[in-house]
C-alpha positions in Angstrom: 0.0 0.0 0.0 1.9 3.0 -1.4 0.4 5.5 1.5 1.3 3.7 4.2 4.4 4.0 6.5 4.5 0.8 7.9 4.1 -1.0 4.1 7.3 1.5 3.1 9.7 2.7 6.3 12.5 3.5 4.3 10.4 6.5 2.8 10.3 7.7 6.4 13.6 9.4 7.3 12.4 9.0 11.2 11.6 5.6 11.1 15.1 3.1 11.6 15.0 -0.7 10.6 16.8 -1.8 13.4 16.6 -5.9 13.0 14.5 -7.5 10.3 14.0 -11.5 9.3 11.9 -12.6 6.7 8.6 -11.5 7.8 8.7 -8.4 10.0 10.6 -5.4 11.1 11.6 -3.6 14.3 10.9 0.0 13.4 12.5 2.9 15.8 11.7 6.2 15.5 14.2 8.6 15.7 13.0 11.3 17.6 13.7 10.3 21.0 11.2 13.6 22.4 8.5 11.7 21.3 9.0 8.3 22.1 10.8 6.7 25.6 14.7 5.4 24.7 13.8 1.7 23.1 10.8 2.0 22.2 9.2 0.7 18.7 7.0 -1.5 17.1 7.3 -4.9 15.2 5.5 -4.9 11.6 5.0 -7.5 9.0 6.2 -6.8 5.9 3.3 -7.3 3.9 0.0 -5.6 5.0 -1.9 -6.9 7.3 -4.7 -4.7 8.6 -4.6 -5.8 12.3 -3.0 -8.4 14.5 -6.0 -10.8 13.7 -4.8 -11.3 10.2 -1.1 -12.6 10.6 -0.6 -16.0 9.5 1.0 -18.5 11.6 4.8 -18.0 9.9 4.1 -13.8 10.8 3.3 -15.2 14.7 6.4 -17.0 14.6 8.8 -14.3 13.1 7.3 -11.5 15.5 8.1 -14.2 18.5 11.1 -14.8 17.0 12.3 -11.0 16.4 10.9 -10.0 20.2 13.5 -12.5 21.7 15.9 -11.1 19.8 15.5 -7.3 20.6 14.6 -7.6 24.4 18.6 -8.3 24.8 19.5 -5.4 22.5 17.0 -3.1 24.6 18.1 -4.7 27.7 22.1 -4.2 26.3 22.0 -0.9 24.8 19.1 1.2 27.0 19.0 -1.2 29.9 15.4 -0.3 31.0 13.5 -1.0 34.1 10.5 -3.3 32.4 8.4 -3.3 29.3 4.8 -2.4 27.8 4.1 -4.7 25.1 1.0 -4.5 23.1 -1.5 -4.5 19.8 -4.0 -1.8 19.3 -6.7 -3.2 17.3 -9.5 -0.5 15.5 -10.0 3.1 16.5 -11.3 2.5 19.8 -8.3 0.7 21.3 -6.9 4.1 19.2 -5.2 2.2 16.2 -4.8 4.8 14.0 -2.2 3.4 11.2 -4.2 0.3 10.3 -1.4 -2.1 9.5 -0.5 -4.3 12.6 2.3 -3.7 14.9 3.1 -4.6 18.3 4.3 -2.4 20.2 7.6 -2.6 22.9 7.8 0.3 25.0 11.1 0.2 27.7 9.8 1.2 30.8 12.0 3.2 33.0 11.4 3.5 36.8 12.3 7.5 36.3 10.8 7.9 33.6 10.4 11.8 32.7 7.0 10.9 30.5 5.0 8.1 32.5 2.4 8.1 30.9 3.8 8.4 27.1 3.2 5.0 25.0 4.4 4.8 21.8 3.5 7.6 19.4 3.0 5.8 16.4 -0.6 4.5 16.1 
């Protein structure tokens, strides 16, 4: 889908591809004001409008990829605990409708409690 930032990050001069496998992505954004240090999201690669349409290999490669970047958050911003979620339709205030999951570090002096991650 050509408008949307999740189907194209490299159009996105915030958004870093940090790791990546087969099927999905671990997107950062860049502007650290916005977001708590560690934060981001994992997205297929192909469109999928919500959580409830990943296929069984997605599932996997999203498990796969989250093992992989709890020890680089744990390494490299060495946070307190995590938020992990999916927002599904505008009520649970989904706003970019292309899954992603979001992993939020949670810091114990954290200057924005109550900051989730921006990107919708």
């Amino acid at each position: 889908m050509e408008d949307c930032p999740f189907c194209n990050p490299c159009k996105d001069p915030g958004q870093n591809i940090v790791f990546e496998n087969e099927f999905c992505y671990f997107l950062q954004h860049s502007n650290h004001q916005e977001v708590l240090e560690g934060a981001g999201v994992i997205v297929p690669k192909a469109h999928r409008k919500d959580v409830f349409e990943l296929s069984k290999e997605e599932w996997e490669a999203t498990h796969d990829l989250l093992q992989k970047l709890k020890g680089y958050i744990e390494e490299t911003f060495n946070p307190d605990g995590f938020t992990l979620g999916w927002n599904v339709g505008e009520a649970s205030n989904q706003f970019i409708f292309h899954a992603h999951f979001h992993i939020i570090s949670r810091y114990n002096d954290e200057p924005m409690p109550d900051v989730a991650y921006v990107t919708g």
